[in-house]
C-alpha positions as CSV (number, residue, x, y, z in Angstrom):
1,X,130.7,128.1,106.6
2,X,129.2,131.5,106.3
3,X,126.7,130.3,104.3
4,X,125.6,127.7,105.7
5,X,125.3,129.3,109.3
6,X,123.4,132.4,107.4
7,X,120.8,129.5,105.6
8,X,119.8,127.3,108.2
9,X,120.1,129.8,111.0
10,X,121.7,128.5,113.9
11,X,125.1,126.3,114.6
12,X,123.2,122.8,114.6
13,X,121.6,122.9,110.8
14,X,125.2,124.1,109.6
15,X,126.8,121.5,110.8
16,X,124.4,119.4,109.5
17,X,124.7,120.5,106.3
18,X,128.4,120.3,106.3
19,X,129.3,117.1,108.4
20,X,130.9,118.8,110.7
21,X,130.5,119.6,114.6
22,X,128.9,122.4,116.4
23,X,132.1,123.2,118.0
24,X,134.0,123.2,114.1
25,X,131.7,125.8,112.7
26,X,131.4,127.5,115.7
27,X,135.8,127.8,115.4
28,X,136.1,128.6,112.0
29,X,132.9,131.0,112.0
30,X,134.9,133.1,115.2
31,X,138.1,133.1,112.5
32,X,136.4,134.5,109.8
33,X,135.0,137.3,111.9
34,X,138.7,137.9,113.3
35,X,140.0,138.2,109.9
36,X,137.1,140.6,109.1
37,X,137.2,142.3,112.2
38,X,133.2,142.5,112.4
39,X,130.7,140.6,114.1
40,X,128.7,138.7,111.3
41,X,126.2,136.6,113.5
42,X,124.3,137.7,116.6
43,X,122.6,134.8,118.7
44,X,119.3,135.1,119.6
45,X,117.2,132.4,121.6
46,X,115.9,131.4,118.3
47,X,119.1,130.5,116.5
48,X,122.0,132.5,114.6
49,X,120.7,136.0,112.6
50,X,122.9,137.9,110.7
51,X,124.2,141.3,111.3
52,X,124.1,144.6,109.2
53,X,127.7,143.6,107.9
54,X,126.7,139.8,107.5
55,X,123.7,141.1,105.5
56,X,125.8,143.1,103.7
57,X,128.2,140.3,102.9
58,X,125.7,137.8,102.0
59,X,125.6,138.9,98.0
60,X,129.4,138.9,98.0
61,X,129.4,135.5,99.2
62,X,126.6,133.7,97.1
63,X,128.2,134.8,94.2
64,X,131.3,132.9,95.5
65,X,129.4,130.5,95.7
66,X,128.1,130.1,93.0
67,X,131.0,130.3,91.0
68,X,132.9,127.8,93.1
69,X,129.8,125.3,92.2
70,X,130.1,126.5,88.4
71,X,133.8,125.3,88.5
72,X,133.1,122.1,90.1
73,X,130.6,121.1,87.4
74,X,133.0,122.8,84.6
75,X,135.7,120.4,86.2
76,X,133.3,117.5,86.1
77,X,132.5,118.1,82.4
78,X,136.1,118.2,82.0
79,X,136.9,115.0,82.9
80,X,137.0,112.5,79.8
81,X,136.5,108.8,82.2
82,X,133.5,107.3,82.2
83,X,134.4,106.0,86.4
84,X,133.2,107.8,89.2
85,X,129.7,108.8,91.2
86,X,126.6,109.9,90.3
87,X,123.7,111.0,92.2
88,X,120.2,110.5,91.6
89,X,117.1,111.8,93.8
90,X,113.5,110.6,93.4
91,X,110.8,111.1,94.5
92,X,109.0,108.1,96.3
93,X,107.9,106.2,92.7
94,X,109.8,107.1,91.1
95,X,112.7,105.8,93.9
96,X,111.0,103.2,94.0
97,X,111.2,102.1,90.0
98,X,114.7,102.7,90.1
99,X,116.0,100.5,92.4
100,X,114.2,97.8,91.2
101,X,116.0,97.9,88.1
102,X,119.5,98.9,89.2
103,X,121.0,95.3,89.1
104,X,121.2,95.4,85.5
105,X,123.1,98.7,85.3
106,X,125.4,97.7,87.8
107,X,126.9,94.7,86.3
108,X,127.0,96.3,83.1
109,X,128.9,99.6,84.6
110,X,131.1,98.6,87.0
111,X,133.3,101.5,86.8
112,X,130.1,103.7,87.4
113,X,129.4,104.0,91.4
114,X,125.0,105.0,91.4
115,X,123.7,107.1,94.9
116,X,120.5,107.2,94.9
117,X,118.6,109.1,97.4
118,X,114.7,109.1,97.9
119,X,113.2,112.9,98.6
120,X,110.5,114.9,99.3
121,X,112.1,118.1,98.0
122,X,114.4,119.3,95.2
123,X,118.4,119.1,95.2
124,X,119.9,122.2,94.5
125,X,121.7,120.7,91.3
126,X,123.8,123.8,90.6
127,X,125.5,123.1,93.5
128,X,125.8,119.6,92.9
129,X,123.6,117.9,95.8
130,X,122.7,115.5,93.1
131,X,123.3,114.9,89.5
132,X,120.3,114.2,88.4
133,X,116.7,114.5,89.7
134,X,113.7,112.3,88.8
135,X,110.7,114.3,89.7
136,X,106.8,115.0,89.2
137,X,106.5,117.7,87.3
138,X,108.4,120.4,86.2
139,X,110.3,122.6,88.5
140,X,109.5,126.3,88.8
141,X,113.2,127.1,88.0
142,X,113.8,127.0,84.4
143,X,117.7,127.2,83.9
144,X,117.8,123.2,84.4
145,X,117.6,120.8,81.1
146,X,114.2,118.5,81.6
147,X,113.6,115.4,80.1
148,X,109.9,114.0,80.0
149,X,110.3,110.1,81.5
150,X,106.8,109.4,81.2
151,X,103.9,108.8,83.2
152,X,103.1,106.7,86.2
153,X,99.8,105.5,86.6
154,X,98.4,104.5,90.1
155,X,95.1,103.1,91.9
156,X,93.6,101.5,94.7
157,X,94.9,98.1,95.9
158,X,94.3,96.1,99.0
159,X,95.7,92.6,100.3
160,X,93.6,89.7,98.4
161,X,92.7,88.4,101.8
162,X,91.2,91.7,103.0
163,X,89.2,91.8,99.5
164,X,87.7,88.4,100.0
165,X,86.6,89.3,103.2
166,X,85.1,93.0,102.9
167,X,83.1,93.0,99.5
168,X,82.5,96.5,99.5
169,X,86.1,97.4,98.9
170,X,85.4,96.4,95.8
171,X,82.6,99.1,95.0
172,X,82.2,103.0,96.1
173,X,81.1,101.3,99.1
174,X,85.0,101.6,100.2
175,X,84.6,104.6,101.0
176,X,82.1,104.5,104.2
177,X,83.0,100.9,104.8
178,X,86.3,99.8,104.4
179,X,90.0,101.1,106.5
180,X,92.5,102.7,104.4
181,X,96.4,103.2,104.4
182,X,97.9,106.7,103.2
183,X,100.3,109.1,104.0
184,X,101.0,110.8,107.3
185,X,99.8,114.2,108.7
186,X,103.3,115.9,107.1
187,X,102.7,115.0,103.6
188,X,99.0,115.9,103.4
189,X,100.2,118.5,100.5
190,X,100.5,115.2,98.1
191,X,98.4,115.2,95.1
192,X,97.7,111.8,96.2
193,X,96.6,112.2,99.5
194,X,94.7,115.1,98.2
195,X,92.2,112.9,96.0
196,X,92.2,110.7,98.9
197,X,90.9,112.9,101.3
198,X,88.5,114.3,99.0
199,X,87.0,110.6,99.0
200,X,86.6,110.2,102.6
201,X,85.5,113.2,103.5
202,X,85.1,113.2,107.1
203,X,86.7,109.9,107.8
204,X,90.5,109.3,108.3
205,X,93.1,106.2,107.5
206,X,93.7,104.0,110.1
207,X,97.2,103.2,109.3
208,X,99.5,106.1,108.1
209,X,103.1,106.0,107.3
210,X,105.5,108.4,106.1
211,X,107.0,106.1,103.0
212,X,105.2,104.2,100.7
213,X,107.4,101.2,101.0
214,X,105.8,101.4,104.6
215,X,102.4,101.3,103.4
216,X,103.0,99.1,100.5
217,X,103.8,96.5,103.6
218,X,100.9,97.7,105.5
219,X,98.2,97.3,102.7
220,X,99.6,93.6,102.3
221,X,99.4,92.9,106.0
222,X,95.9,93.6,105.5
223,X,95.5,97.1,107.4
224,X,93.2,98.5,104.4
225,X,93.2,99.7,101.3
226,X,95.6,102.3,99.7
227,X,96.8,103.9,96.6
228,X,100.5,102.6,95.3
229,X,101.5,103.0,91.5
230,X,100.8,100.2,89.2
231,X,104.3,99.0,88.6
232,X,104.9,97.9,92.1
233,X,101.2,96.9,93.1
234,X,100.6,94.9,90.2
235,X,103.3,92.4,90.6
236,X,102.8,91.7,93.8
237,X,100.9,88.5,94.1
238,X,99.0,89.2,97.5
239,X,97.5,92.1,96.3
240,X,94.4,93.0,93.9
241,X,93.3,96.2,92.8
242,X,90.3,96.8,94.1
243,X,90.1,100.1,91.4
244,X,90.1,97.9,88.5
245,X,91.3,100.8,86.2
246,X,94.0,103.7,86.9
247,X,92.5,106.5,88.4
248,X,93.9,109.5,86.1
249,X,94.2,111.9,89.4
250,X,96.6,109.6,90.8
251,X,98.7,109.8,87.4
252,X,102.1,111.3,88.1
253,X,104.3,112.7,84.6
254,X,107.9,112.1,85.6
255,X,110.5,114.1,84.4
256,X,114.7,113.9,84.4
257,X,116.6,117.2,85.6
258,X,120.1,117.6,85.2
259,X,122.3,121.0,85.0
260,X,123.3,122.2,81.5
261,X,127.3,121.9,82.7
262,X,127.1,118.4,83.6
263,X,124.6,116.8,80.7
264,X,127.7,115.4,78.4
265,X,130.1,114.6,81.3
266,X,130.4,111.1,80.3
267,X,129.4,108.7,83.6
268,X,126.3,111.1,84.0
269,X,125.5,110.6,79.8
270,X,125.2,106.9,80.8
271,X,123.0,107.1,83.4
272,X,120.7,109.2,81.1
273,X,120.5,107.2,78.5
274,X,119.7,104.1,80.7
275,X,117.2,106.2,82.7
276,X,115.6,106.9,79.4
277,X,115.8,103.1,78.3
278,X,114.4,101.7,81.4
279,X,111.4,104.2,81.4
280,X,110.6,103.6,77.5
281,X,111.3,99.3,78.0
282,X,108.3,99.4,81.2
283,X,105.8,102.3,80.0
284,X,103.6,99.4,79.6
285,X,103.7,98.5,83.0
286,X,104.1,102.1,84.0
287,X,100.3,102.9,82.6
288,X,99.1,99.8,84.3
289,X,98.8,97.2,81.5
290,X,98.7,93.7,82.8
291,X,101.8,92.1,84.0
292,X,102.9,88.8,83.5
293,X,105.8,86.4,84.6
294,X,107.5,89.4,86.5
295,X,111.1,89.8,86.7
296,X,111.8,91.5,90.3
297,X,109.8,91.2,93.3
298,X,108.3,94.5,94.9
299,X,110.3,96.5,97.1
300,X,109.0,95.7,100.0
301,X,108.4,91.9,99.3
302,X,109.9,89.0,101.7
């Protein structure tokens, strides 16, 4: 509870974090002072900041911390059953391929229950927030095991109708002429929307959304043009690239992250190994090769 309070800096993010209410922490926050006898938080306008003695105690209790977290994945690499959870986060494509081919691992683990949550930032998988992380490019943090998945290519696609009826999207015209689709003002730090914005210079996309399932459905409805990864443009049939090749700054290398304690706990060994199958079995269609007679609609198709 200390922690948390100390992290996010005010009542409301703890109890976020936590699940719990504002009036909880608040409680057990005012009993852990009492047994201290010290005042740990002062509130300021701006939130919860910690004392000299909740400064001081800060160390103390990150190091519990952590060692509680280094027992809970000790106990889960204990445990000989192949049953239980396991978490995945993913970025957006990489999200995006998974669920598409989680059908297949479901009715052949039943015993296994998969979470998968799609982020914008890193778990923190020593303390177990997730298992496993599926993400682009390696993390600075180098006390995690990393396993290359492969690489993703992606390019520009746009609704077949919109192509028929503006030519020049299918020429560097696009860029003066034609609308686009892309990310919203908060993920401008993409390497995607970087390239993107590069290519329009001055001009904006008319249509922005903060998911690309969102803008998957958008570029389909017609709004313009915009980039998606070949797996899950390609097989959708009211769309055409209007890029007919990759474009290698849109490439994304995807790699699996899981912490050293937990990498032969048995359920979590499974879901490796069929993360690393399903990656090796579409690489074809992950580097944009022609696909035929496709298996799963898109994610976002009716």
């Amino acid at each position: 509870m200390f922690l948390a309070v100390a992290r996010g800096g005010s009542l409301r993010a703890a109890a976020r974090e936590l699940a719990l209410t504002q009036p909880t922490v608040l409680r057990r926050l005012r009993t852990l002072e009492a047994a201290l006898d010290v005042l740990l938080f002062e509130r300021t306008p701006d939130g919860h900041r910690l004392t000299d003695a909740g400064r001081d105690l800060m160390p103390l209790a990150e190091s519990m911390a952590e060692t509680a977290a280094a027992i809970d994945r000790r106990r889960a690499a204990y445990a000989e059953d192949t049953a239980g959870v396991v978490k995945i986060y993913a970025g957006e494509w990489g999200a995006a391929f998974l669920a598409e081919r989680m059908g297949d691992f479901a009715r052949n683990n039943p015993a296994i229950i998969l979470e998968l949550s799609e982020t914008h930032s890193d778990p923190d998988l020593a303390r177990r927030e997730a298992d496993l992380m599926v993400r682009h490019g390696l993390p600075e943090r180098g006390d995690l095991l990393a396993v290359g998945l492969g690489t993703m290519q992606g390019t520009l696609y746009a609704a077949r109708d919109y192509a028929d009826a503006t030519p020049e999207a299918l020429d560097e015209r696009r860029w003066k002429a034609c609308n686009f689709v892309s990310f919203d003002a908060p993920h401008e730090y993409f390497s995607t929307m970087a390239w993107l914005t590069g290519k329009l210079g001055e001009r904006s996309a008319q249509v922005r959304a903060s998911r690309i399932h969102l803008q998957h459905a958008a570029i389909r409805a017609g709004a313009g043009i915009g980039i998606l990864p070949c797996f899950l443009g390609d097989i959708d049939e009211r769309l055409v690239r209007v890029a007919p090749a990759p474009v290698p700054a849109l490439a994304a290398d995807l790699w699996l992250l899981v912490h050293p304690d937990l990498r032969h706990v048995p359920r979590i060994r499974t879901v490796i190994d069929w993360l690393q199958k399903e990656f090796r079995r579409c690489a074809p269609a992950l580097a944009g090769a022609p696909q035929s007679a496709p298996s799963s609609r898109p994610l976002a198709a009716e």
